[in-house]
N, CA, C and O atoms as CSV, one atom per row, in Angstrom:
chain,resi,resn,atom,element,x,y,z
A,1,UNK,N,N,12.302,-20.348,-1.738
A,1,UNK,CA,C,10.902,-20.197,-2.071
A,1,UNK,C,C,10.817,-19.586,-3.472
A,1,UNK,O,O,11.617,-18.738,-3.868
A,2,UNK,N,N,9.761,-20.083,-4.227
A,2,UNK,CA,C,10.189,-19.609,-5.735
A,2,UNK,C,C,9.102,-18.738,-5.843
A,2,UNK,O,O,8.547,-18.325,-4.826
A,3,UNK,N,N,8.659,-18.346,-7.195
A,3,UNK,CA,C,7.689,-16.923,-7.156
A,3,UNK,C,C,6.260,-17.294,-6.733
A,3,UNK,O,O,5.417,-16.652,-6.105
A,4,UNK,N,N,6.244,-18.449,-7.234
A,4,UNK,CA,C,4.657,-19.273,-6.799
A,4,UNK,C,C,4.166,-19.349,-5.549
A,4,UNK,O,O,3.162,-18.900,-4.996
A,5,UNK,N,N,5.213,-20.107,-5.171
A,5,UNK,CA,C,4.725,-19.639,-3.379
A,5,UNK,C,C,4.719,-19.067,-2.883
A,5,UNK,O,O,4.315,-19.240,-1.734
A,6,UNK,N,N,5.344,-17.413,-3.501
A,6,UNK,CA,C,5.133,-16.268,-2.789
A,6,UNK,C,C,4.259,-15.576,-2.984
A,6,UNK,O,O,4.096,-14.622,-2.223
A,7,UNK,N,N,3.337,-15.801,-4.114
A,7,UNK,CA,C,2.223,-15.492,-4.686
A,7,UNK,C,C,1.280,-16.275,-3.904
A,7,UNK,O,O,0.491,-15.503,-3.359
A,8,UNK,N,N,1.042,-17.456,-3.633
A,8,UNK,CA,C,0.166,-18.359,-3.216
A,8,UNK,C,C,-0.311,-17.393,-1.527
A,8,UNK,O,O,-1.365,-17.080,-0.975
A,9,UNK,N,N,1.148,-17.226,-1.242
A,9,UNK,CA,C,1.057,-17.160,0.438
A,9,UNK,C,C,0.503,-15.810,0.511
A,9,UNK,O,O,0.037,-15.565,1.624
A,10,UNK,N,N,0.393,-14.645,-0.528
A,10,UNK,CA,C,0.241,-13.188,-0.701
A,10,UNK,C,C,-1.527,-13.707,-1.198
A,10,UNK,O,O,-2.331,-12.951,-0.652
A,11,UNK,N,N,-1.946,-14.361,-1.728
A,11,UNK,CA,C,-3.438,-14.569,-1.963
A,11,UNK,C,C,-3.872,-15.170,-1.185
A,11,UNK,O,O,-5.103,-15.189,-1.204
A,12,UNK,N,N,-3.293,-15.858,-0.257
A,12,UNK,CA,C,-3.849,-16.417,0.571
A,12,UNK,C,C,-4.274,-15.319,2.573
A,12,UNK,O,O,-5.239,-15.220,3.332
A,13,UNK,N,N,-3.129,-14.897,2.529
A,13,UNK,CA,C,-3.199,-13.833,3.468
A,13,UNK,C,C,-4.437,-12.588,3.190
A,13,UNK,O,O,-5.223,-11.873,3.812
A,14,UNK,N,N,-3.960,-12.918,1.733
A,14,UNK,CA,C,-5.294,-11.396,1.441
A,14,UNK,C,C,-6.487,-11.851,1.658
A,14,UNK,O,O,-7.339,-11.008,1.943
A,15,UNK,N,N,-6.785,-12.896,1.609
A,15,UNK,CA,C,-8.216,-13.305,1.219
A,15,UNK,C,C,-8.994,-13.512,2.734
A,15,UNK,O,O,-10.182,-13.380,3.030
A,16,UNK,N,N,-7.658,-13.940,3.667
A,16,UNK,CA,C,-7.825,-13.881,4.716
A,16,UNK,C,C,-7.872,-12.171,5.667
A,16,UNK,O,O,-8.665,-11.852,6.553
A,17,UNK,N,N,-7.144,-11.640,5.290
A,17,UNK,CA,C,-7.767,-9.925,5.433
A,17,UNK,C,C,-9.210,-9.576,5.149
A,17,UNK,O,O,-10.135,-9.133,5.830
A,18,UNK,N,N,-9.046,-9.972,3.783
A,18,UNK,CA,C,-10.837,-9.300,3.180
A,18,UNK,C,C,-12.023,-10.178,3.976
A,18,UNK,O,O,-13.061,-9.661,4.387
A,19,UNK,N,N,-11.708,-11.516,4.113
A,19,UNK,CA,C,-12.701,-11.833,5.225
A,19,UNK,C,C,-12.951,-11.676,6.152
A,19,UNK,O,O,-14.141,-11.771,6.452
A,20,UNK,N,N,-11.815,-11.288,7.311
A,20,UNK,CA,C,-11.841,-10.222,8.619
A,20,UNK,C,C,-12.533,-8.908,8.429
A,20,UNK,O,O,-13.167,-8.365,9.334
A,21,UNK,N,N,-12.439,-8.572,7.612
A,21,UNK,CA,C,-12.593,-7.348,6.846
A,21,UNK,C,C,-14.140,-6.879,6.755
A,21,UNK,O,O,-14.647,-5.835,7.165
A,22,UNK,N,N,-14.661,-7.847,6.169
A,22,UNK,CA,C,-16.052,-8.365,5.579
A,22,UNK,C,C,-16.853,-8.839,7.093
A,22,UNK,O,O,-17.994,-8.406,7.259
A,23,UNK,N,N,-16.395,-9.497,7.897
A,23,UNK,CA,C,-17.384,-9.711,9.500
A,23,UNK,C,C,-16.995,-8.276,9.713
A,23,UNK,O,O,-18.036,-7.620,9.692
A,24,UNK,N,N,-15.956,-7.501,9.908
A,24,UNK,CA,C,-15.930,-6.414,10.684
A,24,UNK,C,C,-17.074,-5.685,10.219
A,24,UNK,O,O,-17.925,-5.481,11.084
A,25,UNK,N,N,-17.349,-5.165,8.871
A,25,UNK,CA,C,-18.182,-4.211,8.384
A,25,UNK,C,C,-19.225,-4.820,9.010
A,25,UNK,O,O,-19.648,-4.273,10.028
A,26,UNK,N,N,-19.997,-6.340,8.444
A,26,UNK,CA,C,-20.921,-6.622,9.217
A,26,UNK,C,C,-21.486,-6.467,10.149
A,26,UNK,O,O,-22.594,-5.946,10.266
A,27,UNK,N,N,-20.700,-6.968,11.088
A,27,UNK,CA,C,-21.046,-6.333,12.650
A,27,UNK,C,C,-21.020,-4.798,12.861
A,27,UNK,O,O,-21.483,-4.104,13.766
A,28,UNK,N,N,-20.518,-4.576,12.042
A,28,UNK,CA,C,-20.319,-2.763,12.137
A,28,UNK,C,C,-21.845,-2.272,11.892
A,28,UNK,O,O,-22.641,-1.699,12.637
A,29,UNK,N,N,-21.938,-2.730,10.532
A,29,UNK,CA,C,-23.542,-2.549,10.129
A,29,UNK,C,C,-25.117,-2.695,11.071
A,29,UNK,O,O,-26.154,-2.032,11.038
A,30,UNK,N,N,-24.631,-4.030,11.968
A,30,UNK,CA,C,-25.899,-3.662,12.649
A,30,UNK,C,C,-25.881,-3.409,14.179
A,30,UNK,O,O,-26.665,-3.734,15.071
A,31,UNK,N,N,-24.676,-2.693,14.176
A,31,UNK,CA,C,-25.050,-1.668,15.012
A,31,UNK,C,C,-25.540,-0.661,14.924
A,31,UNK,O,O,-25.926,0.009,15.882
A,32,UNK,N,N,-25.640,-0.285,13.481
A,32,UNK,CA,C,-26.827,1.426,13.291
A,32,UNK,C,C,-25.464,2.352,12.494
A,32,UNK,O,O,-24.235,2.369,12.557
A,33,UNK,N,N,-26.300,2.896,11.919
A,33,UNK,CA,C,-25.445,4.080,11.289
A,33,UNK,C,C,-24.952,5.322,12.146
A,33,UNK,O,O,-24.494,6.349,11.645
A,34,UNK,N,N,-25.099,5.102,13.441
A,34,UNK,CA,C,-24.707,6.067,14.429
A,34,UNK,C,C,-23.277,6.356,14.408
A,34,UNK,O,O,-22.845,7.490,14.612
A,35,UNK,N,N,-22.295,5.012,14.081
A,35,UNK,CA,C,-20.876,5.457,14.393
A,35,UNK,C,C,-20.535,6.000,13.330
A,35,UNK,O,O,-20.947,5.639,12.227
A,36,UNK,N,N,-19.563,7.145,13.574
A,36,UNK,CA,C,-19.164,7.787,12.211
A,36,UNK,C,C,-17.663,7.161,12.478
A,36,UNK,O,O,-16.759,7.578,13.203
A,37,UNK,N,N,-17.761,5.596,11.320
A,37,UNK,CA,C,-16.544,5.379,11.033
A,37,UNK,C,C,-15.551,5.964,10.399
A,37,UNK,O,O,-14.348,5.985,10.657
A,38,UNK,N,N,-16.337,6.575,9.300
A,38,UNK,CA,C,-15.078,7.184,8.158
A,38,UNK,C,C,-15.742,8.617,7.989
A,38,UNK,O,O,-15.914,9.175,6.906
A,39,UNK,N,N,-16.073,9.103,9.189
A,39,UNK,CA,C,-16.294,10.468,9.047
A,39,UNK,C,C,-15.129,10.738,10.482
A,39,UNK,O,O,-15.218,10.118,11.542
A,40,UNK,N,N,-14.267,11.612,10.228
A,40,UNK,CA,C,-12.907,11.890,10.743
A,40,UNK,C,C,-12.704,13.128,10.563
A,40,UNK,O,O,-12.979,13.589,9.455
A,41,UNK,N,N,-12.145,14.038,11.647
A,41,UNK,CA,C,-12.154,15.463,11.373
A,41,UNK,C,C,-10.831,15.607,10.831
A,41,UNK,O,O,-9.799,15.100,11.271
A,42,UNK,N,N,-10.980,16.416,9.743
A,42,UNK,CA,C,-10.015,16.471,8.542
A,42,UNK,C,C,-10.793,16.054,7.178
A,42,UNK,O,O,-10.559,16.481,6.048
A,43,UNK,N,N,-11.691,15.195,7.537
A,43,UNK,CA,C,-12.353,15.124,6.172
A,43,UNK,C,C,-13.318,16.195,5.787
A,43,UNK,O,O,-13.925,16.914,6.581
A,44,UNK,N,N,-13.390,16.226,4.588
A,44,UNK,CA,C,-14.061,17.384,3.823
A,44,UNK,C,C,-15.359,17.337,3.793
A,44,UNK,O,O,-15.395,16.128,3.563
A,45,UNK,N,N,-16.652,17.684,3.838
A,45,UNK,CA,C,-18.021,17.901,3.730
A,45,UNK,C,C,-18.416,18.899,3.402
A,45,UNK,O,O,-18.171,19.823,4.178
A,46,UNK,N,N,-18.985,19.144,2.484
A,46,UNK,CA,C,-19.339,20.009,1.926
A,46,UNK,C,C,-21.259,19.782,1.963
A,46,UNK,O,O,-21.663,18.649,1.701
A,47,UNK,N,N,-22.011,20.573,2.195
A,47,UNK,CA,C,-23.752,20.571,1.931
A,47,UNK,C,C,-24.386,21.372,1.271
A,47,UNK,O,O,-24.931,22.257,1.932
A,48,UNK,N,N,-24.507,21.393,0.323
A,48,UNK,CA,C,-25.712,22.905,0.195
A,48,UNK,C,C,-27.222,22.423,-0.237
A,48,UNK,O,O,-27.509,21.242,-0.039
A,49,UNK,N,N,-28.021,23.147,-0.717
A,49,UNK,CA,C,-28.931,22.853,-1.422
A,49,UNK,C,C,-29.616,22.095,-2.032
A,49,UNK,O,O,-30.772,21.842,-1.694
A,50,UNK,N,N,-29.095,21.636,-2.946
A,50,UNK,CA,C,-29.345,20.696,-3.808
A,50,UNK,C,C,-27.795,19.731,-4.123
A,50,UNK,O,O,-27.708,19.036,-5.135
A,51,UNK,N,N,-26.637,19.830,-3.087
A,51,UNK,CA,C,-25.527,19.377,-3.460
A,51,UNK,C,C,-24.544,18.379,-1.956
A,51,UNK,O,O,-24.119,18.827,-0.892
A,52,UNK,N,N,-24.519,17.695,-2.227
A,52,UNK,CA,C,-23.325,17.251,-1.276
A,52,UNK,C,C,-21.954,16.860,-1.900
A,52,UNK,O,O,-21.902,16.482,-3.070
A,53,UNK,N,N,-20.837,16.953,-1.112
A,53,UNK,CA,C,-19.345,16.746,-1.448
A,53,UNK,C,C,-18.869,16.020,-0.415
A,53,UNK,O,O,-19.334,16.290,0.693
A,54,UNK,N,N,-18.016,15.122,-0.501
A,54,UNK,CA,C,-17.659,14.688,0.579
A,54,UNK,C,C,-16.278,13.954,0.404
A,54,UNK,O,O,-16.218,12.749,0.158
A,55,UNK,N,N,-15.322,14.651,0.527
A,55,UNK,CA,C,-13.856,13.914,0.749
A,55,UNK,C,C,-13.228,13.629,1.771
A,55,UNK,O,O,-12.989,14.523,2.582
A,56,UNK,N,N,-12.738,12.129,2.028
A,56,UNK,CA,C,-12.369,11.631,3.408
A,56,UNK,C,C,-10.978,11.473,3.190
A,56,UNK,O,O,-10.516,10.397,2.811
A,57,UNK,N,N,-10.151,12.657,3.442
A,57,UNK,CA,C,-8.982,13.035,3.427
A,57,UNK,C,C,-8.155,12.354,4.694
A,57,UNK,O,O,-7.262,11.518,4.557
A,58,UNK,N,N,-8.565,12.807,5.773
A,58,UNK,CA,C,-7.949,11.854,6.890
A,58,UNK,C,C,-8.087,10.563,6.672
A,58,UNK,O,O,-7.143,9.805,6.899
A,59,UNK,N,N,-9.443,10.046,6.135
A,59,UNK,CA,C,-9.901,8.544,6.168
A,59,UNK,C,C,-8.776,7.884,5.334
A,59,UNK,O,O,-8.415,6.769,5.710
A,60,UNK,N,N,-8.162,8.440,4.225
A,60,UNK,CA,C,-7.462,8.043,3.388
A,60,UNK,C,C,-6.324,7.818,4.052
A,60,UNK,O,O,-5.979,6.731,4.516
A,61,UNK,N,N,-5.416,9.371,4.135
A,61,UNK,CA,C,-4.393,9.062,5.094
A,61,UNK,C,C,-4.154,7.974,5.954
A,61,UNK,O,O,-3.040,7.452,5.904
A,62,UNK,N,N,-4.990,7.544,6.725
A,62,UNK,CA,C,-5.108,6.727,7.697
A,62,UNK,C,C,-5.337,5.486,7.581
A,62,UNK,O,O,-4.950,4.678,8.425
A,63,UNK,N,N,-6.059,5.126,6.423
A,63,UNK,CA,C,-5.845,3.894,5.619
A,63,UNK,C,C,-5.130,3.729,4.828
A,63,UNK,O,O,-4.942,2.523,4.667
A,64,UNK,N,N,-4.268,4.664,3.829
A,64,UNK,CA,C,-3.243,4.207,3.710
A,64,UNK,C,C,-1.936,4.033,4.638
A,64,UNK,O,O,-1.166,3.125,4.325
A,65,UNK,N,N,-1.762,4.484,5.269
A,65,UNK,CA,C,-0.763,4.386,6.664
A,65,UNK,C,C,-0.792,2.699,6.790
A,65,UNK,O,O,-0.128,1.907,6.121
A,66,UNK,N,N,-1.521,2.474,7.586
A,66,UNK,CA,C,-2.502,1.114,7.803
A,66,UNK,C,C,-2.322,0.207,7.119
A,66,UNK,O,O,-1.949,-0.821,7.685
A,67,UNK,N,N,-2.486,0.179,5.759
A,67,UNK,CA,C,-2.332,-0.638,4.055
A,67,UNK,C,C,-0.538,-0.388,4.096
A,67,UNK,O,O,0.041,-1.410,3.729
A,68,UNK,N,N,0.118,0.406,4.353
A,68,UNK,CA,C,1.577,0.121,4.423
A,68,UNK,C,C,2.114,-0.531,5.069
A,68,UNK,O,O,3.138,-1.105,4.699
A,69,UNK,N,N,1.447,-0.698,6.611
A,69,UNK,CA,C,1.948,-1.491,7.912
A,69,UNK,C,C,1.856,-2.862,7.683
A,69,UNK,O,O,2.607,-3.761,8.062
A,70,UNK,N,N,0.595,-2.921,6.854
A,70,UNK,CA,C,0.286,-4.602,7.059
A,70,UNK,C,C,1.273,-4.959,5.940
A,70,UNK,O,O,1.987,-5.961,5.893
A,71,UNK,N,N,1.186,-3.972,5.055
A,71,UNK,CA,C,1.930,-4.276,3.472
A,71,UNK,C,C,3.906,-4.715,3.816
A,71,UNK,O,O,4.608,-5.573,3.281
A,72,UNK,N,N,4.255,-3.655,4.940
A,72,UNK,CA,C,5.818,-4.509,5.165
A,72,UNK,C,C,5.520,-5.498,6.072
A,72,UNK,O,O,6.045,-6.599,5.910
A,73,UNK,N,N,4.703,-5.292,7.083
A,73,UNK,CA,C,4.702,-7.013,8.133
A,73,UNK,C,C,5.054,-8.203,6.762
A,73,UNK,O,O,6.075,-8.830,6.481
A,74,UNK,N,N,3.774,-8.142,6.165
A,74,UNK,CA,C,3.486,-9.306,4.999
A,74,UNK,C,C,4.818,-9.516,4.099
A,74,UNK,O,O,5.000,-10.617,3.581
A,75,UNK,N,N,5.489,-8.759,3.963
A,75,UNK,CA,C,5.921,-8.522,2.351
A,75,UNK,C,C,7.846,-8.718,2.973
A,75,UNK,O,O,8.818,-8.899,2.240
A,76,UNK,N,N,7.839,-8.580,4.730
A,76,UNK,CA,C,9.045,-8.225,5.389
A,76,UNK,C,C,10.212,-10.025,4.893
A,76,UNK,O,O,10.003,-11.237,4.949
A,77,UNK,N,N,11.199,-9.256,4.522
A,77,UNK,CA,C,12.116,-10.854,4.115
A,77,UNK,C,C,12.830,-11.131,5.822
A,77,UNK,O,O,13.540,-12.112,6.042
């Protein structure tokens, strides 16, 4: 297999991710803003006054974890 088709088959898988990807949010969406998808305890929130902060520290972790798994399935010789 030469570099092309390993490129072809790596844009092609992705594109097929981001569209799974893309119905999931969808459907996610109208179910209501009730689920706290990427609110995860470990992530940071911060409120005050006139201020919000908000770092999704677990969310990250956990998507990158995730983004590695699929990344050796895909990438595995």
């Amino acid at each position: 297999m030469n570099f092309m088709e390993s490129m072809g088959k790596i844009f092609i898988s992705l594109g097929f991710f981001l569209l799974l990807l893309g119905v999931i949010f969808l459907f996610l969406s109208k179910l209501g803003n009730n689920i706290p998808l990427f609110r995860l305890p470990g992530d940071i929130y911060i409120k005050r006054e006139n201020f919000a902060f908000y770092f999704p520290l677990t969310t990250f972790l956990l998507l990158s974890l995730f983004l590695t798994l699929i990344a050796n399935l895909i990438l595995r010789r």
